[in-house]
C-alpha positions as CSV (number, residue, x, y, z in Angstrom):
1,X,71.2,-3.5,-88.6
2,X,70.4,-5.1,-92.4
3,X,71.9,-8.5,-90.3
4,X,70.2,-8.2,-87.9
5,X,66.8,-7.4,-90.0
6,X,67.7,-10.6,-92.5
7,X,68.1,-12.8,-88.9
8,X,64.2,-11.4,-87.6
9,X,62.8,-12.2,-90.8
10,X,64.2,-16.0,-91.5
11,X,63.1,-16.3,-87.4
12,X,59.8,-15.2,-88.8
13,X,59.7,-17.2,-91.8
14,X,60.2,-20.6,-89.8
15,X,57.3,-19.5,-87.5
16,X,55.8,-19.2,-90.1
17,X,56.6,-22.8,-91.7
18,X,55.9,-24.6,-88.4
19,X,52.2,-22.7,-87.7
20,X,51.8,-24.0,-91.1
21,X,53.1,-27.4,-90.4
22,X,50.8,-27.4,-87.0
23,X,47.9,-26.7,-89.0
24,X,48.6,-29.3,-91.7
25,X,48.9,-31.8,-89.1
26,X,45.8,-30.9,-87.1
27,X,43.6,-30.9,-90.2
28,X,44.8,-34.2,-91.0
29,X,44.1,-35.5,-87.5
30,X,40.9,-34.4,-88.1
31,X,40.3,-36.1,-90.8
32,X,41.6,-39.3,-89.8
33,X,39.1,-38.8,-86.8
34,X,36.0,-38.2,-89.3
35,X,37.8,-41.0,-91.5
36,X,37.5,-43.1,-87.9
37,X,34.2,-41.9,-87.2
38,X,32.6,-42.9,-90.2
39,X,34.2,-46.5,-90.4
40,X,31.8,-46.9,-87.5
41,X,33.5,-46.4,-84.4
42,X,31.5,-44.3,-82.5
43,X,32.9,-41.3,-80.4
44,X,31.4,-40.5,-76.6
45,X,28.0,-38.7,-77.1
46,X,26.7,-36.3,-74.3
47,X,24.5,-37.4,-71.6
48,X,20.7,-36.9,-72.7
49,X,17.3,-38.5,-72.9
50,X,16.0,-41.7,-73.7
51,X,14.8,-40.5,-76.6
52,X,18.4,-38.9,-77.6
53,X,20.1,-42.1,-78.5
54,X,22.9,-42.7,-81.6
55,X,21.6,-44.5,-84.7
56,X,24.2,-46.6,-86.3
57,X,23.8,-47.6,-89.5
58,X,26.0,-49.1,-92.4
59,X,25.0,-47.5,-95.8
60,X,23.7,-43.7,-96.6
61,X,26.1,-40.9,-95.6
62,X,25.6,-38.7,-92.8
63,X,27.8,-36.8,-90.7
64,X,27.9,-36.9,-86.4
65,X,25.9,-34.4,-85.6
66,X,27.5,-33.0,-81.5
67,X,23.8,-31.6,-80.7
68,X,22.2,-33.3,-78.1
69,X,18.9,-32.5,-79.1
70,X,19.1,-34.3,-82.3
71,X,19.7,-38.4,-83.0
72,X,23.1,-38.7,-84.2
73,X,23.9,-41.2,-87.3
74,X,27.4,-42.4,-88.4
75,X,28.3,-44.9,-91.1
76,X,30.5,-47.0,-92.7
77,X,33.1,-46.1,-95.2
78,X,33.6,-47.4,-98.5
79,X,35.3,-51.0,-98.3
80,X,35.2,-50.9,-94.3
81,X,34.2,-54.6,-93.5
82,X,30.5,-54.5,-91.4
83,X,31.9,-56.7,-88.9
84,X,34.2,-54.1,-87.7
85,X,31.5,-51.9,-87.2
86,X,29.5,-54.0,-85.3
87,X,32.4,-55.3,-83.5
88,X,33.3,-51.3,-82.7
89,X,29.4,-51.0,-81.8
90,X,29.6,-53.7,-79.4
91,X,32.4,-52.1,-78.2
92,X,30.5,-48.8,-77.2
93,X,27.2,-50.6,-76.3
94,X,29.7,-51.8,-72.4
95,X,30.8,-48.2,-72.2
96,X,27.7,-47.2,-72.4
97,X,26.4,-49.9,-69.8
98,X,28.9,-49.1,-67.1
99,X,28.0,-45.6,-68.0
100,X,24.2,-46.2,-67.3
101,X,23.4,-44.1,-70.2
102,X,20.0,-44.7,-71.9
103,X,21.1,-45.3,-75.6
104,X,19.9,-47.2,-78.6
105,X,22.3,-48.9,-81.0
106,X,21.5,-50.4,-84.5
107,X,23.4,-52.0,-87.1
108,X,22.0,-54.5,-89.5
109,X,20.2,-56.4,-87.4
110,X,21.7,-55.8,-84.5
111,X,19.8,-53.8,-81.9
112,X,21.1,-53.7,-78.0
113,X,18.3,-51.8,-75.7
114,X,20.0,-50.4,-73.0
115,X,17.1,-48.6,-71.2
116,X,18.1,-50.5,-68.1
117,X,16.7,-54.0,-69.6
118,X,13.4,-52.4,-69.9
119,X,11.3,-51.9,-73.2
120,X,12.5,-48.3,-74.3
121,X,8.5,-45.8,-73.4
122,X,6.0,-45.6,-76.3
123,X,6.8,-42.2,-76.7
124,X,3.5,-42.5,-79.6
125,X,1.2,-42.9,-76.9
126,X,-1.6,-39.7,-76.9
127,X,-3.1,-38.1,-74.3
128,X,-6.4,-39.2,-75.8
129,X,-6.2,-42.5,-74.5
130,X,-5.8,-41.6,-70.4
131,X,-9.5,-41.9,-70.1
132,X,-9.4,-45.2,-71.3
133,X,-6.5,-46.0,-69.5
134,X,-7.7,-44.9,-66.3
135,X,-10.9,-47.0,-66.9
136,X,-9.2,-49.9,-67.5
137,X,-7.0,-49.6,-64.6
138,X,-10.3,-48.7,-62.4
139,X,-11.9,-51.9,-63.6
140,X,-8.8,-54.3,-62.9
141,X,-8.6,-52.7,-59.1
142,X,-12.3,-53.5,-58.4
143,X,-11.4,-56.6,-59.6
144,X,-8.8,-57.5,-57.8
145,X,-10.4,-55.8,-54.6
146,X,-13.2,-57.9,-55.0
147,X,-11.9,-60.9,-55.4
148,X,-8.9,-60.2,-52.0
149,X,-12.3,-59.0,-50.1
150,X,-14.0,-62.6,-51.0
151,X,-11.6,-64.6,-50.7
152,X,-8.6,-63.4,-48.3
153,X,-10.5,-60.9,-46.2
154,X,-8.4,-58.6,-46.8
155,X,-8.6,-55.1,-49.0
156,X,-5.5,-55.6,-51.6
157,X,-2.5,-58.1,-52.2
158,X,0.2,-57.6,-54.5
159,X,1.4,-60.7,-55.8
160,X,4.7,-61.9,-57.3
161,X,5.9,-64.9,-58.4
162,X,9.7,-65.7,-59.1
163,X,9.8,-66.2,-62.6
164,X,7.7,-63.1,-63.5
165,X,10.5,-60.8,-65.8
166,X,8.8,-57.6,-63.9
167,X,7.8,-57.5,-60.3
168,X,4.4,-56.1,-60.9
169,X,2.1,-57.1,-63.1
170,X,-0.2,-54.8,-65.1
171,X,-3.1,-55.7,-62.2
172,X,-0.5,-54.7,-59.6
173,X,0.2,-51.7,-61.0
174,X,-3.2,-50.7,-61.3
175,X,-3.7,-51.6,-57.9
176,X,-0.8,-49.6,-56.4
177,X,-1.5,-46.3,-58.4
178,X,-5.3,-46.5,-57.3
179,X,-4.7,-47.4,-53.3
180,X,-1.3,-45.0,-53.5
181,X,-2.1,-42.4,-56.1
182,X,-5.7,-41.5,-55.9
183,X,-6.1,-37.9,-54.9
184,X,-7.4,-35.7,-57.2
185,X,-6.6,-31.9,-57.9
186,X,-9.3,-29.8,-56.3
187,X,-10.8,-29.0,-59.8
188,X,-10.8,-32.3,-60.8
189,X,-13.0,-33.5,-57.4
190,X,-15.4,-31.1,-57.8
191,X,-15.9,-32.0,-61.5
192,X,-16.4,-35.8,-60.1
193,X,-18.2,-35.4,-56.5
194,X,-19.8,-31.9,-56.9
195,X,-20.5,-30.3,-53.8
196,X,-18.8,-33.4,-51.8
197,X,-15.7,-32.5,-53.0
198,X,-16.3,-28.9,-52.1
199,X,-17.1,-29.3,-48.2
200,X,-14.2,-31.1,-47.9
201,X,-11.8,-28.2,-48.9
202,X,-14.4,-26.2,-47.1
203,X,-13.4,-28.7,-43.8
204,X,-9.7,-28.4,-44.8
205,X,-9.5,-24.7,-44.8
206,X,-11.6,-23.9,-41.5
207,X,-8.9,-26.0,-40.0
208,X,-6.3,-23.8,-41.3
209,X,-7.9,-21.0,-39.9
210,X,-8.3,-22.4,-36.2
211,X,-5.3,-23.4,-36.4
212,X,-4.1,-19.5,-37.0
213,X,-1.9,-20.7,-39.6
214,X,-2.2,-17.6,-41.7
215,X,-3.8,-14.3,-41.6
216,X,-4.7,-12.1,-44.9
217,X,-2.7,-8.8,-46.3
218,X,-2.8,-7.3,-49.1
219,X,-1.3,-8.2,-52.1
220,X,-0.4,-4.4,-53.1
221,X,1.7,-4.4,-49.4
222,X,4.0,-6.7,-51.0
223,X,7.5,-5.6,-52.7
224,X,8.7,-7.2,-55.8
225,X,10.9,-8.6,-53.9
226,X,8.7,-10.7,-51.4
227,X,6.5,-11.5,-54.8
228,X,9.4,-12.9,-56.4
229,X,11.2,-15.2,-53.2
230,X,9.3,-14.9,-50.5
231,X,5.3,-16.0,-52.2
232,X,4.4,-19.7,-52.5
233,X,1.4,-21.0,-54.9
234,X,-1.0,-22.9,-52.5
235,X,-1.7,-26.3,-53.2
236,X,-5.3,-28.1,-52.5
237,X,-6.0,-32.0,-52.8
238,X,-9.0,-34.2,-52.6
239,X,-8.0,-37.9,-51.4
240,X,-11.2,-40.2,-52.1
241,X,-10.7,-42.8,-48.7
242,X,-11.7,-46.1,-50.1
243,X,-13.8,-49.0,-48.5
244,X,-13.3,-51.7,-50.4
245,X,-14.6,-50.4,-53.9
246,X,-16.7,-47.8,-51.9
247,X,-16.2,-44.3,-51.4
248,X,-16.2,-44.1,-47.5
249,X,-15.5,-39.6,-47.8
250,X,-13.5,-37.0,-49.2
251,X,-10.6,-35.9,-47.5
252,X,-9.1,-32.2,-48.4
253,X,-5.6,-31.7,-48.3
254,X,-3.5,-28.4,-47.7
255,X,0.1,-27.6,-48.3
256,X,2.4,-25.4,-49.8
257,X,4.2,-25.4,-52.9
258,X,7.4,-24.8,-52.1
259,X,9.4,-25.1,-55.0
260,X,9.6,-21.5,-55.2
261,X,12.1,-21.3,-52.2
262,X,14.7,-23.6,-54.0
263,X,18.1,-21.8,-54.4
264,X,17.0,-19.0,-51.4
265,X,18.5,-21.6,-48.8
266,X,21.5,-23.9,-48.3
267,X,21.2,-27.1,-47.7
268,X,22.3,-27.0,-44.1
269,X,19.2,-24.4,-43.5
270,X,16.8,-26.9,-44.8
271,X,17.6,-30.8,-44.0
272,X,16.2,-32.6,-41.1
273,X,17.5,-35.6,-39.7
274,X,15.3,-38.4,-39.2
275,X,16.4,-41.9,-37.1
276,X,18.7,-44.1,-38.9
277,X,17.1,-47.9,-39.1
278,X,20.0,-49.1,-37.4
279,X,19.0,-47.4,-34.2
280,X,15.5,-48.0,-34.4
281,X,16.6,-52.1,-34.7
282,X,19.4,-51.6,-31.7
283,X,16.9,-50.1,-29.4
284,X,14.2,-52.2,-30.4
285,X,16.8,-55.4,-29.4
286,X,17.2,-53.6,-26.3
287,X,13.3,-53.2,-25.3
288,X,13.0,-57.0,-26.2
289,X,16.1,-57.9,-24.1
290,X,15.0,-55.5,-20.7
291,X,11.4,-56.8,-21.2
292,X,10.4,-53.0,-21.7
293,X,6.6,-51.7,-22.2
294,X,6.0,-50.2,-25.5
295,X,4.0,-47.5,-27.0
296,X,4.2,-45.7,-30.7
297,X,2.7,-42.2,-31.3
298,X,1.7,-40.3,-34.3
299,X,1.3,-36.4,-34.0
300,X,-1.7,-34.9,-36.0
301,X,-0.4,-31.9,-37.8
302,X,3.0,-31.2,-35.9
303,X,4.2,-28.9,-38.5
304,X,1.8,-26.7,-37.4
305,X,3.0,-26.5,-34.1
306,X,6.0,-24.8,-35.3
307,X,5.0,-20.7,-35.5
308,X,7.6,-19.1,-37.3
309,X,6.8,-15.6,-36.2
310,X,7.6,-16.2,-32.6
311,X,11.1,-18.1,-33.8
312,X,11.6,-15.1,-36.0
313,X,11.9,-16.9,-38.9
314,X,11.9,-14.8,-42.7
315,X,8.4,-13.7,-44.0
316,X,6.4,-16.5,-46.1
317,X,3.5,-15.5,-48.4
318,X,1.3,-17.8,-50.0
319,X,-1.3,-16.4,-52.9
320,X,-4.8,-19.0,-53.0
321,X,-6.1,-18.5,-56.2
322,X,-9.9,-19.5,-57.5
323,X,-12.3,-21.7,-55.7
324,X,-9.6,-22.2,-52.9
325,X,-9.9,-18.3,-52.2
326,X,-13.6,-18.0,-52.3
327,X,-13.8,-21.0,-49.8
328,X,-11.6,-19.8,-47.7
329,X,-13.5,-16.4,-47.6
330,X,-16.3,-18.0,-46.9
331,X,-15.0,-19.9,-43.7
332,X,-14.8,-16.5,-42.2
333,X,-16.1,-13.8,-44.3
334,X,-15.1,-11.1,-41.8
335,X,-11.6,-11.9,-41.6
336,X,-10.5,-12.8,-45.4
337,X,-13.6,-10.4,-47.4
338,X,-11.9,-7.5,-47.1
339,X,-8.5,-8.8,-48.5
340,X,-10.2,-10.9,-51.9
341,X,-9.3,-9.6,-55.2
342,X,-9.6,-10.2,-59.0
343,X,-7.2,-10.9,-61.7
344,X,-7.2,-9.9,-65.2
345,X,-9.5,-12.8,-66.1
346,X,-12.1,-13.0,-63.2
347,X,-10.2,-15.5,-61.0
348,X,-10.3,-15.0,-57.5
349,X,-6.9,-13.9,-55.9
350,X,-6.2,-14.2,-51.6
351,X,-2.9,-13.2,-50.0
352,X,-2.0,-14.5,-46.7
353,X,1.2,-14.1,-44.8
354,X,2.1,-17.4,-43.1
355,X,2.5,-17.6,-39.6
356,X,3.2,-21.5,-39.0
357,X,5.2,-23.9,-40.7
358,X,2.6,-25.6,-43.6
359,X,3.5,-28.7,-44.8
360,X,5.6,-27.9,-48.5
361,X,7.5,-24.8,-47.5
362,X,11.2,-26.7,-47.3
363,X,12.3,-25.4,-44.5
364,X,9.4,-26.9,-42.0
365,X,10.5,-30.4,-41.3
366,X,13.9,-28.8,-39.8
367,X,11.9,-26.4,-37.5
368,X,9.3,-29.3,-36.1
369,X,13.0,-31.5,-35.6
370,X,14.0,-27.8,-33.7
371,X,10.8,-27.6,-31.9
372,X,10.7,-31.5,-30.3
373,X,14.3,-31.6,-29.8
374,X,14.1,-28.4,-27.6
375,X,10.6,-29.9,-25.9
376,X,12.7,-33.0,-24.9
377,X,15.5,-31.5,-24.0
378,X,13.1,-29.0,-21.6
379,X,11.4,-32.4,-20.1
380,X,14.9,-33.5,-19.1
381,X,15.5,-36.1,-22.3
382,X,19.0,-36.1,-23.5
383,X,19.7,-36.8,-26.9
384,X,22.2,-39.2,-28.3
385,X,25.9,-38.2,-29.3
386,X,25.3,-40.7,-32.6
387,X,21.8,-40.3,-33.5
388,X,20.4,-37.0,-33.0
389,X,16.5,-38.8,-33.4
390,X,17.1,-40.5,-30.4
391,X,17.0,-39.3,-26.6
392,X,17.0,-40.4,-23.2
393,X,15.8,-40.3,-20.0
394,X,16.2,-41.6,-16.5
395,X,12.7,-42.2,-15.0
396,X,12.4,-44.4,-11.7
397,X,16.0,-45.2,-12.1
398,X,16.1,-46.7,-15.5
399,X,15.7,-45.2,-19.1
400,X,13.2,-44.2,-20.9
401,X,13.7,-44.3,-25.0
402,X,12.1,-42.2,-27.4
403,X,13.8,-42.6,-31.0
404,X,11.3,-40.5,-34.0
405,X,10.8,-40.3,-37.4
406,X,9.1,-36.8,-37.8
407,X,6.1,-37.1,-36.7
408,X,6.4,-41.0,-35.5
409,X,7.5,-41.8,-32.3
410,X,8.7,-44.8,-30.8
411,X,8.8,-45.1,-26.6
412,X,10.0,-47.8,-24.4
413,X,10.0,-47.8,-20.2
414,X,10.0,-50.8,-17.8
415,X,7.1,-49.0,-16.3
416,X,3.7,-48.4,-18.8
417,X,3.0,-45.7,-15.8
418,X,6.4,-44.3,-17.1
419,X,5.3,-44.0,-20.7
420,X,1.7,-42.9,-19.7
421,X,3.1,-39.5,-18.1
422,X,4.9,-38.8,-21.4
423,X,2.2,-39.8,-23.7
424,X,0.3,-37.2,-21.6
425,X,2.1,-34.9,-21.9
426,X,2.6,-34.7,-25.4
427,X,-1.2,-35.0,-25.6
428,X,-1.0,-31.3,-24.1
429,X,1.5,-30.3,-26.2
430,X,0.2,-31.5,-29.8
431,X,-3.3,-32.3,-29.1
432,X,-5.0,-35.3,-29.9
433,X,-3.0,-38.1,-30.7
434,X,-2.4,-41.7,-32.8
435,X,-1.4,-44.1,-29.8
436,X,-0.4,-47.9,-30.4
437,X,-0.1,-49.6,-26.7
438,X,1.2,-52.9,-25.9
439,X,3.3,-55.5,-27.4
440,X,2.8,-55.2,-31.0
441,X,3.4,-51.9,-33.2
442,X,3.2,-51.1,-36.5
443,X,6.2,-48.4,-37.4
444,X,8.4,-47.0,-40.2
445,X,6.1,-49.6,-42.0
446,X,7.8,-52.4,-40.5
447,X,6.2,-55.0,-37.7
448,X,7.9,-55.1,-34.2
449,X,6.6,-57.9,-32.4
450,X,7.3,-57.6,-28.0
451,X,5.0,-60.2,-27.1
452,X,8.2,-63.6,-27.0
């Protein structure tokens, strides 16, 4: 027993020596790595920011700091020759390239910008200088409006010359963010057109309601849980339609803001497919080579089409809020009255349950692809094994293409009595319609030319 008590404890003991020895030899490791660190070569930092970049620099003392939030320093060690930093520096600065991290280094002189070749943001710039920003940018579109207008007949160019270092200049900016960007929160319009702005969400909403998009409840039938995953904010837009530099009207804009739905659906229950360009080019070489008639169709509002009640789709609630729900009260008082409440602090507060698919909820481009694909397929079309936006269909003994983008459609027939009968009936389907006829089209933003 004493033998075998005397073997346990040396067996212990040399445990005891190598955990020891471990130790010893991680804590120097360590210490060569800080030793490392500090003589300027510069370990892997964590994805981040622009703003979160490293800071090399080659006297002072200060330790690298791991939090992301924070700018991280290193520096040389005594005697370390400088060149070896920057030589470990340049090192980093290609990992970081093929890394396409946004990071800053600096050492003496040196300073690489890695921002993607671009001048890293003037992250001093205040908010107090949008109105002047916006005022400048307002004055270089009327200006360059005015002068395309005069001299080109047209209402804006973007031009670009080869040896520019950016593609746009500051006047092509301007231009694109006023022709692209200019609709206005609803608040915002009425503080710049008044009562303009106002009839236009007034036209936008009685829309809505003739549309039966929606009809009231009230917000105390609702359960936490329908509050929490199943309510969407609404969203209401003014777009100012430009001629020229002119206001030609005021155009209101409803959706839905469906962020709230993110994470309540897989992806599979909410992606659409839309035409791959190939297709739209290999049928379009087709028409040409057949000598096929041509038409392109827009539907107004197809989302709408879709009602999600008949297809027994989950309940979706939206909540208008303010102006938006007084407006819509007032577009029929005896419907939505009843169903108008107050907040804590006055604002005006309108449930409705939706009952078609609004533009913004994220599942309502998948159930207008659900609702053509089955009208098609009902009128005899047959879709194609390797593009599911494209179908066809054998009218008068030859085909008849329709390929679609959403809403846009493309058809083709060697007949335009062909095409008429299905531009009909999609006129009784979806109402009025955008139609393009003959042998030039506009579609996808691309030109498609018939007529050689």
């Amino acid at each position: 027993d004493e033998s075998r008590s005397e073997a346990q404890n040396s067996r212990s003991d040399a445990d005891e020596s190598r955990s020891e020895a471990r130790n010893s030899r991680s804590a120097s490791a360590r210490a060569d790595a800080t030793s490392t660190t500090r003589a300027g070569r510069v370990s892997r930092p964590p994805r981040g920011l622009v703003e979160d970049y490293v800071n090399v620099q080659t006297d002072g003392a200060a330790p690298l700091d791991d939090d992301p939030g924070q700018v991280r320093q290193t520096t040389a060690a005594p005697g370390v020759d400088p060149e070896q930093v920057k030589q470990a520096i340049e090192d980093r600065t290609k990992e970081i390239a093929e890394e396409r991290h946004e990071r800053l280094f600096c050492a003496e002189d040196l300073a690489v910008n890695l921002y993607y070749g671009k001048p890293l943001p003037d992250f001093s710039a205040q908010p107090s200088g949008h109105v002047e920003f916006q005022q400048r940018m307002r004055n270089l579109t009327n200006e360059h409006t005015t002068f395309c207008q005069t001299q080109l007949g047209v209402n804006s160019t973007i031009f670009a010359r080869d040896d520019e270092a950016s593609i746009l200049s500051e006047d092509g900016t301007a231009v694109i963010t006023h022709f692209v960007m200019n609709q206005l929160s609803m608040k915002a319009a009425v503080k710049k057109h008044g009562h303009a702005a106002e009839e236009a969400v007034g036209k936008e909403l009685l829309q809505m309601h003739h549309k039966d998009v929606y009809r009231p409840v009230h917000g105390t039938s609702l359960s936490s849980e329908d509050r929490r995953h199943r309510t969407v904010e609404a969203i209401m837009t003014v777009k100012e339609k430009m001629e020229g530099t002119k206001l030609k009207k005021l155009k209101g804009r409803f959706c839905a803001d469906g962020r709230a739905q993110r994470g309540t659906m897989t992806k599979d229950e909410t992606t659409s497919p839309t035409v791959h360009i190939d297709s739209v080019f290999l049928t379009s070489a087709i028409d040409a080579h057949e000598g096929r008639k041509t038409a392109v169709i827009d539907l107004p509002g197809a989302y709408l089409i879709v009602n999600m009640e008949e297809r027994g789709e989950d309940d979706v609630y939206m909540i208008l809020r303010g102006k938006v729900a007084e407006l819509m009260v007032e577009t029929a008082p005896d419907v939505y009255r009843d169903y108008l409440t107050y907040d804590s602090r006055g604002n005006a507060v309108l449930y409705v349950k939706l009952k078609r698919a609004l533009y913004g909820l994220i599942k309502s481009a998948l159930l207008f692809y659900q609702e053509l694909m089955s009208d098609l397929t009902a009128q005899g079309f047959v879709v194609n094994p390797y593009d599911p936006c494209v179908a066809n269909k054998t009218v008068d003994g030859t085909q008849l293409t329709v390929r679609w983008h959403v809403d846009d459609l493309m058809l083709s027939h060697l007949k335009d009595e062909a095409l008429t009968e299905v531009i009909d009936w999609f006129k009784a389907k979806y109402g009025n319609l955008s139609i393009s006829r003959g042998d030039r089209h506009t579609y996808l933003g691309m030109h498609f030319d018939f007529s050689a």
